[in-house]
C-alpha atoms as one frame of an Amber mdcrd trajectory, in Angstrom:
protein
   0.000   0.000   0.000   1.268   3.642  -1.301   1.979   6.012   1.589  -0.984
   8.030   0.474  -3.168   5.305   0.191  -2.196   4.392   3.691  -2.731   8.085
   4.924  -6.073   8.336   3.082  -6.975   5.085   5.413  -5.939   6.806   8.455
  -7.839  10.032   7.631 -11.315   8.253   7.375 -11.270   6.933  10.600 -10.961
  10.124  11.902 -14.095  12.175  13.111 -16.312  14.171  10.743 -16.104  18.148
  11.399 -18.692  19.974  10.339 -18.169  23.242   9.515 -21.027  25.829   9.907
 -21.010  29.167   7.353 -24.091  31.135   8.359 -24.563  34.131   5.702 -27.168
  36.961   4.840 -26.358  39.444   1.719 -22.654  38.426   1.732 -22.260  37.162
  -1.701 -18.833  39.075  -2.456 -17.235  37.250   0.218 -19.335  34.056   1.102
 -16.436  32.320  -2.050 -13.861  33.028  -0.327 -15.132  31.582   2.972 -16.401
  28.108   1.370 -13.142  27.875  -0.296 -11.051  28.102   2.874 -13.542  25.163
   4.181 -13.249  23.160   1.844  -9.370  23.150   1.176  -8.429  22.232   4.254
  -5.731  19.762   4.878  -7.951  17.564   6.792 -10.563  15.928   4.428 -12.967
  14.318   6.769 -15.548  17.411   6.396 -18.744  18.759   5.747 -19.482  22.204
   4.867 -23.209  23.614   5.630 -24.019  27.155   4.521 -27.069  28.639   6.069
 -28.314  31.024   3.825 -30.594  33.700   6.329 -32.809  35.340   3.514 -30.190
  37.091   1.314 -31.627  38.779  -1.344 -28.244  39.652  -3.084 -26.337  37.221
  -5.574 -25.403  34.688  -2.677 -28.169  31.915  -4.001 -26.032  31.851  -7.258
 -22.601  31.596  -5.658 -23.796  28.950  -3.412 -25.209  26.679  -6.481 -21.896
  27.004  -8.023 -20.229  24.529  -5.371 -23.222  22.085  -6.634 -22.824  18.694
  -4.122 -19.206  19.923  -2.530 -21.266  21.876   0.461 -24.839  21.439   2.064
 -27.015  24.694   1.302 -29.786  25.716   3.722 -32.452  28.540   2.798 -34.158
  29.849   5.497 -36.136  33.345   5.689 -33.773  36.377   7.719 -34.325  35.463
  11.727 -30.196  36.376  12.616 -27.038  34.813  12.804 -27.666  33.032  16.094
 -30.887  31.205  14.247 -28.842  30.339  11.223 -25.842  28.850  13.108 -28.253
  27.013  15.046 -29.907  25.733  12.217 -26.854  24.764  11.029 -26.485  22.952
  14.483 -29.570  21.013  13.695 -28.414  20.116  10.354 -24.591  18.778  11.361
 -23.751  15.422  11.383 -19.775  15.893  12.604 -18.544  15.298  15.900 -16.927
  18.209  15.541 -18.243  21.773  15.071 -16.664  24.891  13.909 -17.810  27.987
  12.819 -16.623  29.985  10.478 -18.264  33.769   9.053 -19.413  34.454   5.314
 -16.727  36.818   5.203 -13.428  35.592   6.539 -11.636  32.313   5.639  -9.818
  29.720   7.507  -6.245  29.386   7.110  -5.431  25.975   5.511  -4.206  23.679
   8.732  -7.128  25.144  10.773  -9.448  22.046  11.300  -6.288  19.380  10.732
  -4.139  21.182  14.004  -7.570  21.780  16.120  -8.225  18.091  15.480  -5.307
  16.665  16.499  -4.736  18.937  19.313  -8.043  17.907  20.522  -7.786  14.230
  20.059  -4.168  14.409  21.652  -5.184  16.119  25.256  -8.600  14.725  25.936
  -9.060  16.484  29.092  -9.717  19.931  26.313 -13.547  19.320  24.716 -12.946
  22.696  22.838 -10.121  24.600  21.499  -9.537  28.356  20.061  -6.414  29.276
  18.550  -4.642  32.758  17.623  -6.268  34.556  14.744  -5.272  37.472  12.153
  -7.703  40.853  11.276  -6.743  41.926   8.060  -8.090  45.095   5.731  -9.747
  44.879   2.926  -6.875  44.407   0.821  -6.125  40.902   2.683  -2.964  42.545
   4.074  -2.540  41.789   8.658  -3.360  44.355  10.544  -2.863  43.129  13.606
  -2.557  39.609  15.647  -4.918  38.646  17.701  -3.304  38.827  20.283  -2.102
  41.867  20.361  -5.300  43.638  22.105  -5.114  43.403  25.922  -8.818  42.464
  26.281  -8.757  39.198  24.340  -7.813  36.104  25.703  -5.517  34.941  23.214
  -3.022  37.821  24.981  -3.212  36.073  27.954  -2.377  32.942  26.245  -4.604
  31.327  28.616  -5.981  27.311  28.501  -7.531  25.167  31.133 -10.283  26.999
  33.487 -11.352  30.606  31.464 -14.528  31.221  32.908 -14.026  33.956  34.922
 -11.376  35.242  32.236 -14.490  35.396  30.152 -16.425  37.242  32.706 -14.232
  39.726  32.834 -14.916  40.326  29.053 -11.444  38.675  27.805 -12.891  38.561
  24.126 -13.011  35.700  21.585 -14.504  35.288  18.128 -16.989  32.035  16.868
 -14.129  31.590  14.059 -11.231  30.413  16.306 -13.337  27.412  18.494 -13.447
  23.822  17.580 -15.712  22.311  19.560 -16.535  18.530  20.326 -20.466  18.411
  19.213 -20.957  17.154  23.056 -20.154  20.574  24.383 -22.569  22.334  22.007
 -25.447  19.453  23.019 -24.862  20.296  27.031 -25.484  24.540  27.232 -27.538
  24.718  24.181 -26.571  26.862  21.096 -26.579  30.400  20.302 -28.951  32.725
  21.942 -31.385  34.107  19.166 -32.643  37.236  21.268 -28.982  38.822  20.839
 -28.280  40.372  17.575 -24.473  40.564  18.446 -22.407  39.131  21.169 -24.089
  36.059  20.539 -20.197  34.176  20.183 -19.174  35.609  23.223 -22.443  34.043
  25.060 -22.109  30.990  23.542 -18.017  31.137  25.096 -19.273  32.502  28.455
 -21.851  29.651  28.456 -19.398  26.841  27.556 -16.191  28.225  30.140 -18.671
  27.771  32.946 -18.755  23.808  32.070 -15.526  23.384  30.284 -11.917  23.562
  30.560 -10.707  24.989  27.076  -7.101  24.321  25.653  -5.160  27.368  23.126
  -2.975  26.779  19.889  -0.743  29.733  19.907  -0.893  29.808  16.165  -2.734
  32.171  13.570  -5.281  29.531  12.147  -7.986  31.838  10.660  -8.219  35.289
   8.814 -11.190  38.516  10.022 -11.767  40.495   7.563 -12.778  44.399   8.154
 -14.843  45.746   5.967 -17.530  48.794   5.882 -20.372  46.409   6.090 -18.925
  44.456   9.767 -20.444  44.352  12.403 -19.487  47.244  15.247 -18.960  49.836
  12.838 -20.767  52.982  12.045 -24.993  52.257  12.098 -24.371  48.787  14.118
 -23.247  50.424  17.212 -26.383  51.386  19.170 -27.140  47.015  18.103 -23.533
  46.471  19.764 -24.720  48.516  22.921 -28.334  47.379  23.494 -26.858  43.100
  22.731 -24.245  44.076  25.501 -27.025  45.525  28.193 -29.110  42.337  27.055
 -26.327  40.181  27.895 -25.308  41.360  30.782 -28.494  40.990  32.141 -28.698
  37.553  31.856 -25.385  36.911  32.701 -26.150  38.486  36.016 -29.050  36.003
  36.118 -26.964  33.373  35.578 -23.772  33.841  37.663 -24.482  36.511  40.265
 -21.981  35.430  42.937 -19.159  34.928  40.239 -19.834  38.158  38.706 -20.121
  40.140  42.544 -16.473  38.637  42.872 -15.011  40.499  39.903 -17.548  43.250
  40.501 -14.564  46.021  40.287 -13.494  44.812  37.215 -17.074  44.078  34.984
 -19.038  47.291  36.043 -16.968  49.897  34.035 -17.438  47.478  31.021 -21.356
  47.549  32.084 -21.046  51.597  32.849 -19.431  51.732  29.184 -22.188  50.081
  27.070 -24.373  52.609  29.129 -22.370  55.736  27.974 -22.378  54.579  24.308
 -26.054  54.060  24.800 -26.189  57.600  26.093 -24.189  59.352  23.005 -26.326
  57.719  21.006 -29.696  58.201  22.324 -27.970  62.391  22.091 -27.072  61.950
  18.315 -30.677  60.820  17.542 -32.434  63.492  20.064 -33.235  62.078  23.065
 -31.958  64.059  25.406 -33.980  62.698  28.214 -33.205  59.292  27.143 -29.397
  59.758  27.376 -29.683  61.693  30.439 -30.704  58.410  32.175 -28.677  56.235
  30.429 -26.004  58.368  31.589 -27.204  58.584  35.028 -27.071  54.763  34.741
 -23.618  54.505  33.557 -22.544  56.542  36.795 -25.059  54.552  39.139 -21.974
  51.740  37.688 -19.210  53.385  37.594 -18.776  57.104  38.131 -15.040  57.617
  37.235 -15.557  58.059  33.635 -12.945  60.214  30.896 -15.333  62.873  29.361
 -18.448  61.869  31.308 -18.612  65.778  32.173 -18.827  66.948  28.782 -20.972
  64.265  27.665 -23.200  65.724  31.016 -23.183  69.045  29.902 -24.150  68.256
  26.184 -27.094  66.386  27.221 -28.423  68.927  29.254 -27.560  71.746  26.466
 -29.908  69.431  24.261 -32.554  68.817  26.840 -32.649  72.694  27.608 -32.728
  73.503  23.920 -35.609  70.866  23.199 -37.863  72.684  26.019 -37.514  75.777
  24.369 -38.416  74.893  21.058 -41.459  73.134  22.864 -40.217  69.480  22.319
């Protein structure tokens, strides 16, 4: 038998991954992303596209890949309902997640794997990641930012790490499909921040291990998520979530209580210069009054104060 017969042999008794592309209006990029799935240097898997309603050229793109992925239409309910969809659909033992438009770097799934399979004590994985422009040129590592985890280089017991709001993204897990079945999947009511639920949600039951290698590719473009018109969505997901993450793990969270309420008092700032640049003025006023109820050493809340109030005073006059 031929060395790559023999390797083909070994490969197929190895796990199916199933790789979940959720996408919505992303045709220009949604090729690149299949592409990077489906050349990986592990064979053993499927990918499933969720298309969530697009109404641009996606359909099209998709059919192009004919039998080589598994398309899903569904009408536009959000990226949570279309990666859990794709949950449904999966028949891997492995999930990973990967967005319409960034790719995987080629070893992603193959070094994830293995890793995973070699320390059994890890159900999940994440690994170091690149953002790069629109040009496909780095701007940065990820771990370069101080509030992701990957800068901590941190494996084993995260969950207070992720508390604490040490960020990671749905494109650097693999996750063992058991982990997935035991805190549910992605939470449908947020319309961002749903990843970093999911991570929250999984930390509390699992100890996670960390490949200190750029495996995967985030692409920055005008239409991502956290720029420009998706902020106030950013700020609202993040009250939303912290909500039920008080719920969920009150004593845990009253333990790092120094440390989480300026990230709460934050999200209720934003809120607040928001809220001013559409005219509410009253509605900022107690957003901003609840930011400082959290946190009252704030950079600029003054000015911010004064604004609001400028507004509010200007609105009574005019009889608004």
């Amino acid at each position: 038998m031929s060395s790559s017969s023999a390797e083909a042999n070994r490969e197929e008794t190895w796990p199916l991954v199933s790789v979940i592309i959720p996408t919505f209006n992303y045709g220009q990029y949604v090729r690149r992303a299949i592409e990077s799935a489906l050349v990986q240097t592990y064979h053993n898997v499927e990918v499933i596209v969720v298309d969530d309603g697009s109404t641009d050229n996606t359909a099209e793109i998709l059919a192009s890949f004919r039998s080589r992925i598994k398309v899903i239409y569904q009408k536009n309910t959000g990226a949570s309902a279309a990666r859990n969809r794709g949950i449904v659909e999966a028949k891997g033992d492995y999930i990973a997640f990967l967005d319409a438009d960034d790719r995987y770097c080629k070893d992603n799934i193959a070094k994830k794997l293995t890793f995973l399979r070699s320390y059994p004590e890890y159900k999940w994985c994440y690994s170091n990641w690149a953002w790069m422009n629109e040009r496909g040129v780095q701007i940065r590592r990820g771990d370069e930012p101080k509030n992701t985890l990957a800068h901590l280089r941190v494996q084993g017991d995260v969950f207070l790490f992720a508390l604490k709001g040490y960020l990671l993204g749905t494109n650097v897990f693999l996750f063992d499909k058991t982990v997935i079945e035991t805190v549910g999947g992605f939470d449908e009511n947020l319309r961002v921040l749903e990843d970093y639920d999911l991570y929250v949600r999984i930390a509390s039951h699992f100890n996670i291990g960390y490949l200190d290698e750029i495996l995967c590719e985030i692409y920055a473009h005008p239409g991502s998520l956290g720029t420009g018109s998706s902020k106030a969505i950013v700020y609202l997901s993040r009250l939303h979530l912290n909500r039920k993450l008080k719920k969920m793990y009150p004593a845990q969270l009253e333990a790092i209580a120094r440390h989480r309420r300026p990230i709460q008092a934050d999200a209720y700032r934003n809120l607040a210069e928001v809220a001013l640049m559409n005219g509410q003025a009253r509605r900022a006023r107690v957003l901003l009054c609840a930011s400082l109820a959290e946190w009252p050493w704030q950079v600029g809340i003054v000015s911010l104060w004064y604004r609001i109030n400028r507004k509010k005073r200007a609105g009574a006059q005019s009889g608004h």
